[in-house]
Backbone as CSV, one residue per row, in Angstrom:
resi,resn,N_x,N_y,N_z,CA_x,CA_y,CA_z,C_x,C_y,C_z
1,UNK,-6.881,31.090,2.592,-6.617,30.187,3.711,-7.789,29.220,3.867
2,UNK,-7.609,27.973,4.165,-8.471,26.985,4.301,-8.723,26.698,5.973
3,UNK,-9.721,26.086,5.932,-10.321,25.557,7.024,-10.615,24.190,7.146
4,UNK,-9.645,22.940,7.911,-9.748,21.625,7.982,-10.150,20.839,8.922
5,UNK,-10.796,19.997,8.952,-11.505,18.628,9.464,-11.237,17.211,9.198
6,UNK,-10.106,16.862,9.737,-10.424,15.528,9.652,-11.081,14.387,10.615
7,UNK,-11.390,13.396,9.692,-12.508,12.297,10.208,-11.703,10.872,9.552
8,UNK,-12.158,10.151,10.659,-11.385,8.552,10.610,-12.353,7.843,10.719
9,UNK,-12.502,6.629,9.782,-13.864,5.758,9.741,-12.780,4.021,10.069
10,UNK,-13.306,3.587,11.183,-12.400,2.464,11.022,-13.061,0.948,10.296
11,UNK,-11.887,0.462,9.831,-12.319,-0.734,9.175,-12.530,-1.985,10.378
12,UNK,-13.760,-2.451,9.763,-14.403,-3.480,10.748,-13.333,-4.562,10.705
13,UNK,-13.014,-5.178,9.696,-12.277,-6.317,9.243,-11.150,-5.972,8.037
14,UNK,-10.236,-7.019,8.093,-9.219,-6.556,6.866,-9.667,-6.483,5.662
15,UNK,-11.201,-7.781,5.447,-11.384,-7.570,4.671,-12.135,-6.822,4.206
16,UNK,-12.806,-5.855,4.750,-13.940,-4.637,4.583,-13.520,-3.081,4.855
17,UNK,-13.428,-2.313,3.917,-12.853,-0.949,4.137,-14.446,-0.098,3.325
18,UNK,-14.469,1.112,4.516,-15.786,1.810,4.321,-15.633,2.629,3.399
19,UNK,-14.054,2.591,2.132,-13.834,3.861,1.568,-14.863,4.016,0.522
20,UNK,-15.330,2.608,0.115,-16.237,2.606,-1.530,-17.847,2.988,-0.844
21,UNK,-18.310,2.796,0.541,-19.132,3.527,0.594,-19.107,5.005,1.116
22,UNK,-18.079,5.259,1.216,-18.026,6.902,1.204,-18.228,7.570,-0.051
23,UNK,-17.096,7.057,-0.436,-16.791,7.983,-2.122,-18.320,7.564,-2.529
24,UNK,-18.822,6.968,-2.095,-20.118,6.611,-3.299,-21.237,7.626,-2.502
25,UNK,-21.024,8.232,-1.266,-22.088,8.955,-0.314,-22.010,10.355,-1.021
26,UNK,-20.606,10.625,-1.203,-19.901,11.993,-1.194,-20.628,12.394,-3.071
27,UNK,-20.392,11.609,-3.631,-20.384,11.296,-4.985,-22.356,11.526,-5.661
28,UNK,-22.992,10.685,-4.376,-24.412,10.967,-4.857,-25.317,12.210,-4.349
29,UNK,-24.642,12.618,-3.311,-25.141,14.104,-2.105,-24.484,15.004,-2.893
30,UNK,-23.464,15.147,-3.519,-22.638,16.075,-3.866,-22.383,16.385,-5.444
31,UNK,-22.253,15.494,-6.105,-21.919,15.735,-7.752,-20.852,16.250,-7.928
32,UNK,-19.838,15.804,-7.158,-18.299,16.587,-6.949,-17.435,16.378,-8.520
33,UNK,-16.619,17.181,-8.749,-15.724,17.297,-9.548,-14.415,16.707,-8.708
34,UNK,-14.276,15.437,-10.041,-13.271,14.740,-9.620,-11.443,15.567,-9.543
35,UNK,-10.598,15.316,-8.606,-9.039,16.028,-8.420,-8.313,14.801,-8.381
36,UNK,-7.013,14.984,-8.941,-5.999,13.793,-9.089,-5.840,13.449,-7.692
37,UNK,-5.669,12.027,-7.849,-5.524,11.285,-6.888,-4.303,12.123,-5.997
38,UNK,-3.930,11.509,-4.154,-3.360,11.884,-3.651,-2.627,11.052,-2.810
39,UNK,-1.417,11.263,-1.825,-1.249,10.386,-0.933,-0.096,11.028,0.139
40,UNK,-0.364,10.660,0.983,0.497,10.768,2.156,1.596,9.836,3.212
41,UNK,2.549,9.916,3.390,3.371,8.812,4.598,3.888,9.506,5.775
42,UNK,3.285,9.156,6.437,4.419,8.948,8.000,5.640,8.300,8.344
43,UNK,6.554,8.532,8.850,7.405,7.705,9.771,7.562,8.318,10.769
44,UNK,7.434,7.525,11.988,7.289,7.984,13.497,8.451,7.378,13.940
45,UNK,9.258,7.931,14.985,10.435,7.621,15.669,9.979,8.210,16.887
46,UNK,10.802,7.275,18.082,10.022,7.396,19.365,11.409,8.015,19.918
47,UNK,11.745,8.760,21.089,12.872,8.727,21.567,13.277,7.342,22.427
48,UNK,14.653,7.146,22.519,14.916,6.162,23.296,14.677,6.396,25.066
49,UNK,14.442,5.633,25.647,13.677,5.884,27.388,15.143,6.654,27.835
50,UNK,14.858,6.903,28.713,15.905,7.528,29.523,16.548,6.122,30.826
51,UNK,17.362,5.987,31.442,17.900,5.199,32.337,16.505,5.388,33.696
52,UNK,16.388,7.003,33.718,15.205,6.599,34.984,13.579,6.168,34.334
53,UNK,13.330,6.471,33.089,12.278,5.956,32.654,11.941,4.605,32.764
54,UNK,13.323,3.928,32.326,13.173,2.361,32.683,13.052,1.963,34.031
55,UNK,13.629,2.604,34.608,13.562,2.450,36.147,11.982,2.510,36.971
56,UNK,11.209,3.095,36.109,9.846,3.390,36.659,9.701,4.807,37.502
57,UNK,11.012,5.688,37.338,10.919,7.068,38.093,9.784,8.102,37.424
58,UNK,8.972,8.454,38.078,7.695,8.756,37.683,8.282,10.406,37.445
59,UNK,9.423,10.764,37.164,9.797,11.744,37.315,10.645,12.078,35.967
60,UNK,10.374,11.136,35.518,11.973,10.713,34.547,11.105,11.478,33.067
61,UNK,11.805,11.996,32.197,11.871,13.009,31.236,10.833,11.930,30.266
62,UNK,9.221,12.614,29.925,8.619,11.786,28.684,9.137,11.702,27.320
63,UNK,8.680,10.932,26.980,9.160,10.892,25.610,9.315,11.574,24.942
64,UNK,10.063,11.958,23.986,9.525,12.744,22.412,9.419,11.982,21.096
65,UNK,8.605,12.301,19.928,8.252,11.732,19.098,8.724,12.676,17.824
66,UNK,9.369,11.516,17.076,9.252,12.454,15.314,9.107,11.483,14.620
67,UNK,8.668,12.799,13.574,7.953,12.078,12.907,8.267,12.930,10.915
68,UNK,8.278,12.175,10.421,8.542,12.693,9.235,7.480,12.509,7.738
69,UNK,6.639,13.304,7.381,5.554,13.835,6.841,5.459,13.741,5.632
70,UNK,4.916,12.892,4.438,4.528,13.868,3.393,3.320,13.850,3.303
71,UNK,2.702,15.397,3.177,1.704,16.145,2.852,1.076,16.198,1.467
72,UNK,0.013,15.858,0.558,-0.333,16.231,-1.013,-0.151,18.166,-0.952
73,UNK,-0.700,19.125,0.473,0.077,20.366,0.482,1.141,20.661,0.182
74,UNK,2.185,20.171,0.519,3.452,19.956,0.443,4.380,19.380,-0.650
75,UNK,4.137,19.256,-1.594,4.608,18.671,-2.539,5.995,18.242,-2.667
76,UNK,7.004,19.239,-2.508,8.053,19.550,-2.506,8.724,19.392,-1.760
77,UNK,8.378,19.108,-0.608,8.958,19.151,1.253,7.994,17.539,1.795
78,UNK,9.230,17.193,2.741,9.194,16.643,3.965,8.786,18.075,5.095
79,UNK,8.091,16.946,6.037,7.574,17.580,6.900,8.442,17.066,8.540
80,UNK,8.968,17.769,9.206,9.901,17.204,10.233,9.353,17.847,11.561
81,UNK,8.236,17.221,12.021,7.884,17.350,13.563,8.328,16.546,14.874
82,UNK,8.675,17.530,15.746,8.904,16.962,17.148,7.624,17.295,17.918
83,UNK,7.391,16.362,18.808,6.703,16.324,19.907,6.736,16.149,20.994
84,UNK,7.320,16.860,22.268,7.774,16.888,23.155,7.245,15.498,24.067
85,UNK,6.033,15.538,23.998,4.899,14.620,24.797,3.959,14.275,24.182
86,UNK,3.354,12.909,24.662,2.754,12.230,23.862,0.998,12.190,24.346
87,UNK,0.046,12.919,23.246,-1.546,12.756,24.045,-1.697,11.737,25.249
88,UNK,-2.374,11.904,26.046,-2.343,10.851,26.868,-3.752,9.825,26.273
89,UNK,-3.070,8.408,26.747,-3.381,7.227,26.532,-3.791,7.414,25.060
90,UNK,-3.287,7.534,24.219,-3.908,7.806,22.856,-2.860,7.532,21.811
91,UNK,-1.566,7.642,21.840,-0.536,7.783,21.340,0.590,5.987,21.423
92,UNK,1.807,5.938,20.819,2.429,4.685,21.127,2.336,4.489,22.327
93,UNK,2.766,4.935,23.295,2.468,4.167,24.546,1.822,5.091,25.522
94,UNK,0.844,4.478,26.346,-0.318,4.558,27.280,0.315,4.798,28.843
95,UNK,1.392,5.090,29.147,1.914,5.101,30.339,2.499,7.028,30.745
96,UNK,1.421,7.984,29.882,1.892,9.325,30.349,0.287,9.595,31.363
97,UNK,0.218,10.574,31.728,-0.727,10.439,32.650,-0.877,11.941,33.243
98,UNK,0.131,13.120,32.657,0.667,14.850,33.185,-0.526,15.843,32.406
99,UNK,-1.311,16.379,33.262,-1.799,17.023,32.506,-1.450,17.920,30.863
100,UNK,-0.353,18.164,31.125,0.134,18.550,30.120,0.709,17.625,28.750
101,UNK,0.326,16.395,28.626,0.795,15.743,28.146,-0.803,15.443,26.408
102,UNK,-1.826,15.902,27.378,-3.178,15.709,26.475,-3.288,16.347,25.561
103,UNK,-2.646,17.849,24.839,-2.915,18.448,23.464,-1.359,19.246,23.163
104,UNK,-0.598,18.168,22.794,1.043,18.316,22.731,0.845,19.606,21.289
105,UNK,1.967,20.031,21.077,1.912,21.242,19.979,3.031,20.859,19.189
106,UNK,3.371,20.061,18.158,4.528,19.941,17.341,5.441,20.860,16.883
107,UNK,6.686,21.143,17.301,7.809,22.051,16.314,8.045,21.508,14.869
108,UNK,7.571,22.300,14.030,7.977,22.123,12.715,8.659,22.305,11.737
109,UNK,9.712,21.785,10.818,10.229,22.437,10.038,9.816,21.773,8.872
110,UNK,10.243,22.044,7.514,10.582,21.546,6.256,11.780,21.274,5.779
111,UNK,12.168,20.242,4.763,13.423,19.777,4.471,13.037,19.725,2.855
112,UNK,13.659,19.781,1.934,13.194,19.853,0.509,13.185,18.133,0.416
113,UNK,12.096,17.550,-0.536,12.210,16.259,-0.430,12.821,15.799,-1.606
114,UNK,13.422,14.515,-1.658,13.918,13.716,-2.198,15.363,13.328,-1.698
115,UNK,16.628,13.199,-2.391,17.874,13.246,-1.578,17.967,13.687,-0.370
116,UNK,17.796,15.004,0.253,18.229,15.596,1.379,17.320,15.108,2.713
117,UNK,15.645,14.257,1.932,15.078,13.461,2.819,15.572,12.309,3.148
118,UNK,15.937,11.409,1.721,16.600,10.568,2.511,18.089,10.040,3.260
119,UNK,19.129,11.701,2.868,19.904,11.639,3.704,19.885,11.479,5.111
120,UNK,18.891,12.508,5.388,18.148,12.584,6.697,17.568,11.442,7.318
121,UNK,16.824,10.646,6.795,16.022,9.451,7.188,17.483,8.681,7.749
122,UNK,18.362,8.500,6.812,19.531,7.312,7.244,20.452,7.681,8.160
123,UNK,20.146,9.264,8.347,21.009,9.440,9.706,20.460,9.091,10.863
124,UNK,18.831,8.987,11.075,17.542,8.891,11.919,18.401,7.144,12.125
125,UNK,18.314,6.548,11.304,18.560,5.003,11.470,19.551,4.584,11.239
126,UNK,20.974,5.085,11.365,22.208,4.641,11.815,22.433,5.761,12.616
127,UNK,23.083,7.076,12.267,24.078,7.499,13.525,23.503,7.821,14.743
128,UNK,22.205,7.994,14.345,20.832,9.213,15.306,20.679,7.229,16.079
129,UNK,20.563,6.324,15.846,19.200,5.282,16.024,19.700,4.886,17.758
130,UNK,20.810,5.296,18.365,20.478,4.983,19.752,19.834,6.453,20.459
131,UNK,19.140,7.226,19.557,18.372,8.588,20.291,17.104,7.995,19.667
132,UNK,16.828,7.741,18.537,15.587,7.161,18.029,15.095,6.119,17.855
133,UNK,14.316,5.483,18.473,13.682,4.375,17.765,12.511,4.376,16.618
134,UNK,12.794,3.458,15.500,11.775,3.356,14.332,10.559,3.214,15.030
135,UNK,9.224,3.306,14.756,8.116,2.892,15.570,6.772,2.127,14.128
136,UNK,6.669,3.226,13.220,5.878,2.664,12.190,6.070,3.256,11.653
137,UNK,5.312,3.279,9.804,5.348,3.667,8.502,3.727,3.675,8.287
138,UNK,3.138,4.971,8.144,1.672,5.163,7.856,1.746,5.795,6.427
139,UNK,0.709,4.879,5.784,0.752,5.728,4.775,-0.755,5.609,4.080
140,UNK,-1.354,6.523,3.086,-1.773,6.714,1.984,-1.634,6.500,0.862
141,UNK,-2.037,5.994,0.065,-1.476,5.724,-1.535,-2.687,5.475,-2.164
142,UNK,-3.037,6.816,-3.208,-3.682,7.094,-4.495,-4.829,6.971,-3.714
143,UNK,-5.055,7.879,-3.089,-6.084,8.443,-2.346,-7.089,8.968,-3.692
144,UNK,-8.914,9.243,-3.370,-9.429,10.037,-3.832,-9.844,11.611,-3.618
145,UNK,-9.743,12.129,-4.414,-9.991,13.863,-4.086,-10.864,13.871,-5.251
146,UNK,-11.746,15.040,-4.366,-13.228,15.999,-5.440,-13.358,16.809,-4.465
147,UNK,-14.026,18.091,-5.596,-14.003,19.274,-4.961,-15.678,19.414,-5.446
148,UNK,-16.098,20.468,-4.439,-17.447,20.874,-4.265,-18.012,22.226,-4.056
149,UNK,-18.181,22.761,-4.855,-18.160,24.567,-4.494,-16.881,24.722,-3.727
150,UNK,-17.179,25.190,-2.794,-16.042,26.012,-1.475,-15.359,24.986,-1.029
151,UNK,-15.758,23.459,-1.356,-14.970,22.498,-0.346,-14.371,21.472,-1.051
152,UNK,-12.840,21.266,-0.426,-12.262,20.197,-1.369,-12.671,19.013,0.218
153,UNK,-12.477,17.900,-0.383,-12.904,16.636,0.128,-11.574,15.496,-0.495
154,UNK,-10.835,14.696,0.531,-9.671,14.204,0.052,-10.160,12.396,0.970
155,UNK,-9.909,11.633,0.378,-10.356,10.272,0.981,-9.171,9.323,0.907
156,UNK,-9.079,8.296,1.401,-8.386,7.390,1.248,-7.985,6.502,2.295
157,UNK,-7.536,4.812,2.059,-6.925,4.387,3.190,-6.110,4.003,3.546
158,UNK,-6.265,4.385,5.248,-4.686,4.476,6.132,-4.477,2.833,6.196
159,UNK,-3.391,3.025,5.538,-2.624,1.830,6.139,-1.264,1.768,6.856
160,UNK,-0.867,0.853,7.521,0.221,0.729,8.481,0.965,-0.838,7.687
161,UNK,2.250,-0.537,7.524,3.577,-1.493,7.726,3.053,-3.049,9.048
162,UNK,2.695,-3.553,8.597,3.085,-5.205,9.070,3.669,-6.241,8.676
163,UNK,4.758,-5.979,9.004,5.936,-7.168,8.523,6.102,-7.210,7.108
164,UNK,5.966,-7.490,6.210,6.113,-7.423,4.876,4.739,-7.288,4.159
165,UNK,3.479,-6.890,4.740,2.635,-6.514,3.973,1.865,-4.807,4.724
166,UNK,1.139,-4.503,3.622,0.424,-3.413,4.406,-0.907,-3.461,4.719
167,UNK,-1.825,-3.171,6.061,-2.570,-3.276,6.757,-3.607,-2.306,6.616
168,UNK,-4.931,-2.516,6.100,-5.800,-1.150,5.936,-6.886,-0.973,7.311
169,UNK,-6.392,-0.016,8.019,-6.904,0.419,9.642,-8.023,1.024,9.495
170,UNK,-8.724,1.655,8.339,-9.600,2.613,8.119,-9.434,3.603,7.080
171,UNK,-10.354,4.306,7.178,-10.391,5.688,6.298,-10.035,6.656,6.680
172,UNK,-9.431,7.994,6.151,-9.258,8.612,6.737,-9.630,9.749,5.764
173,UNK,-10.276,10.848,6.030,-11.044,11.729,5.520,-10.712,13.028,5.728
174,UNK,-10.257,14.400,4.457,-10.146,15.429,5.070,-10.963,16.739,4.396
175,UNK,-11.530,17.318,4.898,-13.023,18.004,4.753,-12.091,18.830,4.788
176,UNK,-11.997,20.246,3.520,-11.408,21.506,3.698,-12.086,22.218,2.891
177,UNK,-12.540,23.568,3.485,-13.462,25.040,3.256,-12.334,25.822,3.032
178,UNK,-12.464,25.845,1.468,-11.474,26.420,0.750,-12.201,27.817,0.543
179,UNK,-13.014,28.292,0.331,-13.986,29.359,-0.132,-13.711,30.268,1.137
180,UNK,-14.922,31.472,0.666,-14.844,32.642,1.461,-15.924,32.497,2.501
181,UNK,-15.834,32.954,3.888,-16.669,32.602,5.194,-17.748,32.989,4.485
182,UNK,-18.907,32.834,5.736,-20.054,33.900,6.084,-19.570,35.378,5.861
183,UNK,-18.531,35.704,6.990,-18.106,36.952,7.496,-17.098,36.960,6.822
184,UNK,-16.541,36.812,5.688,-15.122,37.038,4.942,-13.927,36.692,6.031
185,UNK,-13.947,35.952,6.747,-12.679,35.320,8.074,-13.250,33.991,7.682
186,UNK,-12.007,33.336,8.318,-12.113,31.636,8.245,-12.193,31.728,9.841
187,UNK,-12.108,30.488,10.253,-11.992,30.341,12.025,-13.098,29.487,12.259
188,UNK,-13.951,29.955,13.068,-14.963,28.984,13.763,-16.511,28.806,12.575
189,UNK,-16.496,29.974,11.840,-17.197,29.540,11.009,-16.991,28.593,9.699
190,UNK,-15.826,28.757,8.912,-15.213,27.959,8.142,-15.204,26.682,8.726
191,UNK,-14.838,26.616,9.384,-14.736,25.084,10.817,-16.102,24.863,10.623
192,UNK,-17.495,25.553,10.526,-18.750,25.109,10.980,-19.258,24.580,9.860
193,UNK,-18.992,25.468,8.703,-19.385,24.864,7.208,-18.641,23.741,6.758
194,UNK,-17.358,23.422,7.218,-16.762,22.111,6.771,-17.258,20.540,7.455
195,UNK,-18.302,21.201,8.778,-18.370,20.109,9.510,-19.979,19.873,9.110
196,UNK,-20.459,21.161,8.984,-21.877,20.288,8.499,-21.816,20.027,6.761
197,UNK,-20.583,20.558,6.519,-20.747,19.354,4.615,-20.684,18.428,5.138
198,UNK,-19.578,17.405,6.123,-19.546,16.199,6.431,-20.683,16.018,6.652
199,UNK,-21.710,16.364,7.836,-22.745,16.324,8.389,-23.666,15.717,7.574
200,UNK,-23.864,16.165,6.103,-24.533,16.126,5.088,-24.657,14.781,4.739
201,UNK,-23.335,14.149,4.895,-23.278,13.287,4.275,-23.785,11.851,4.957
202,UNK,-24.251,12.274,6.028,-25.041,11.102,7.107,-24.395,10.131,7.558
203,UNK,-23.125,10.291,7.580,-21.726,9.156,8.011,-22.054,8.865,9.380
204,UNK,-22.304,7.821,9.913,-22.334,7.459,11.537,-20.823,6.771,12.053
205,UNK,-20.531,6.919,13.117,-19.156,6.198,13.674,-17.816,6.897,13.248
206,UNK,-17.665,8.090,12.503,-16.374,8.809,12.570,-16.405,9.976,13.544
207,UNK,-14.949,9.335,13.730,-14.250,10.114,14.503,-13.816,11.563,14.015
208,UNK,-13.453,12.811,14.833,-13.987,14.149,13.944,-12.335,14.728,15.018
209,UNK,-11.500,15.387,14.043,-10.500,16.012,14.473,-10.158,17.720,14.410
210,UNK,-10.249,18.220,14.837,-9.576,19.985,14.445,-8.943,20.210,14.660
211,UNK,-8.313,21.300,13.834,-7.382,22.117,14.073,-6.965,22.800,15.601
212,UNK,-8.102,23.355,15.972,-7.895,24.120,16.962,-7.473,23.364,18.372
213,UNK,-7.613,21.641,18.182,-7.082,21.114,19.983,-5.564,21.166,19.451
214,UNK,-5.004,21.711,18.803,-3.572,21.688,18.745,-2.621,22.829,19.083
215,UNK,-3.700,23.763,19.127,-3.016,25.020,19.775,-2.541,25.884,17.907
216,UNK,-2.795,27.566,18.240,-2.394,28.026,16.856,-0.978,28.802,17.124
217,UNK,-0.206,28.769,15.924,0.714,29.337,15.775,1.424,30.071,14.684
218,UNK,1.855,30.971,14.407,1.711,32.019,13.282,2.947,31.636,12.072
219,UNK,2.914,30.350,12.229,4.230,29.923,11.080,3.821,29.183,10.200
220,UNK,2.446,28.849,9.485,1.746,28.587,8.627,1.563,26.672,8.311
221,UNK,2.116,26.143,9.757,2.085,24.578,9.384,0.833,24.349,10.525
222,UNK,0.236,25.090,10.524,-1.617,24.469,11.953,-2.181,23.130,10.671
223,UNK,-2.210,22.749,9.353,-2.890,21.675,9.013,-1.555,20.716,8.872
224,UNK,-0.470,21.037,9.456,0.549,19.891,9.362,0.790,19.402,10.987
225,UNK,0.195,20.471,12.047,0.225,19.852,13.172,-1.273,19.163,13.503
226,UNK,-2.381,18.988,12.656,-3.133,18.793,12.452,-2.918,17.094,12.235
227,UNK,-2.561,16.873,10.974,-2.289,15.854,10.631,-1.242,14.638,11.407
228,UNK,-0.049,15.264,12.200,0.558,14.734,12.697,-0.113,14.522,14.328
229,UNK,-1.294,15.388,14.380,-1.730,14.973,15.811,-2.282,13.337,15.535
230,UNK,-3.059,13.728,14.506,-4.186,12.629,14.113,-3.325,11.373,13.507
231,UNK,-1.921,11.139,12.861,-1.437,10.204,12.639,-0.633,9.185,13.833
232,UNK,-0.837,10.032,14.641,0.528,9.609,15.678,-0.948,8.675,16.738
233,UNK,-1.801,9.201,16.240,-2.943,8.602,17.524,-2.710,7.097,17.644
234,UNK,-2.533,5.904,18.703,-2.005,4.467,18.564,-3.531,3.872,18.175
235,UNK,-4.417,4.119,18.887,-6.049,3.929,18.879,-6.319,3.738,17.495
236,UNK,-5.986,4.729,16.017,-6.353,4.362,15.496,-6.061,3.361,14.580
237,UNK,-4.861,2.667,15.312,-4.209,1.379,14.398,-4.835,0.360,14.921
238,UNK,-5.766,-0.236,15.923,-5.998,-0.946,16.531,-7.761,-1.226,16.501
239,UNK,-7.678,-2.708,16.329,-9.192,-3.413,16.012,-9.771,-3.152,17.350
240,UNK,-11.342,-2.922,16.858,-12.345,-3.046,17.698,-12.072,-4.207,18.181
C-alpha cells in the first residue's frame, strides 16, 4: 500500500510552466530512475440547480458533482465519482457556505474503460444532460514519472479545455511512498517521508494535498478520492 501527496505549482503565465524546473530539481537531488510516461483526464458535470436554488432559497438542495476519472492506477477503468457537496469557496461555484460542505467524501465506482465509458459519457450528454451539466475537461498528457528508492514521483501539466485549444494552469505533482514505513504501517508516517522527499527538493509556492482531509474508507479508492478532491478545486484553474 502506498502513501500519497499531491502538490500543485501554478503557472505564472501561459507562456511559462515550472514543469522543466522541477523535473530538473527532482533529477539533480535525486538520480531517479526514469518510468514511462503517464497521463490523466477529468470530466466534471455539475448537477442542474434545482427551481428553489435559482430562486435564491438558502435552503434549496446543493449541488452535486461528477466527475469521470482516468487514473495511470487504473489502467483499465474509468473512475465514476459523485459528490454530494462542493468544498466551500474552492470548487465551480463559490456560493456554498454549510459547514458541511468543506471536506465532501466522493462515492465511487469503476466502469471498465473504453466502449462502456463512452457509452456512459453520451448518456451523461444527451439523455442524463437536463440532470447534468458539462462543466470542464482536465487533463494530463505524457506526464513524467521516476522512481527513487521507496518513492515513485509522477509530474506533469494540468491543463484545462478552452474553446478549441488547451490551457496549461500549472503543475501538478504526485509524491508516493511506495516502500515499507519506519514501523512496517503506512499512515502518518509514510505521509511524513513522502512530504519531506518533496521537502528535499526546496520547491517554494506549492500547494500540498492529502489523503487524509477526505475522510478514509475501506473500499480501496482513498488516492482516487484524493485526486478528484484536488481536480475539482476551481482555484486551481485560475490566474494569479
Amino acid at each position: 500500500m502506498s502513501t500519497t501527496i499531491i502538490y500543485f505549482l501554478r503557472a505564472t503565465s501561459v507562456e511559462t510552466s515550472p514543469l522543466p524546473g522541477l523535473i530538473n530539481r527532482i533529477t539533480t537531488h535525486y538520480n531517479p530512475t526514469i518510468l514511462p510516461t503517464w497521463s490523466l483526464q477529468q470530466l466534471l458535470f455539475r448537477s442542474t440547480p434545482s427551481p428553489a436554488a435559482v430562486d435564491g432559497n438558502p435552503k434549496a438542495i446543493p449541488p452535486r458533482y461528477l466527475q469521470l476519472v482516468t487514473l495511470p492506477d487504473y489502467p483499465n477503468d474509468t473512475l465514476v465519482a459523485i459528490t454530494r457537496t462542493a468544498p466551500n469557496s474552492t470548487t465551480d461555484d463559490d456560493d456554498e457556505d454549510d459547514e458541511t460542505t468543506k471536506k465532501p467524501s466522493a462515492t465511487v465506482i469503476s466502469i471498465p474503460a473504453g466502449p462502456s465509458t463512452d457509452e456512459f459519457t453520451q448518456l451523461l450528454l444527451t439523455k442524463f444532460g437536463p440532470l447534468w451539466q458539462r462543466r470542464r475537461v482536465v487533463a494530463v498528457i505524457e506526464g513524467s514519472a521516476m522512481e527513487v528508492g521507496g518513492f515513485r514521483v509522477r509530474v506533469g501539466e494540468l491543463r484545462t479545455d478552452v474553446g478549441a485549444a488547451q490551457v496549461v494552469r500549472g503543475v501538478i505533482a504526485e509524491v508516493s511512498h511506495v516502500g515499507q514505513s519506519a514501523d512496517g504501517e503506512e499512515g502518518r508516517d509514510g505521509e511524513g517521508m513522502a512530504r519531506a522527499f518533496w521537502d528535499g527538493l526546496g520547491v517554494e509556492g506549492a500547494r500540498e494535498f492529502r489523503g487524509g482531509e477526505v475522510g478514509k474508507r475501506d473500499d480501496g479508492f482513498g488516492d482516487v478520492r484524493l485526486w478528484c478532491q484536488v481536480l475539482m478545486l476551481n482555484d486551481l484553474y485560475q490566474r494569479n
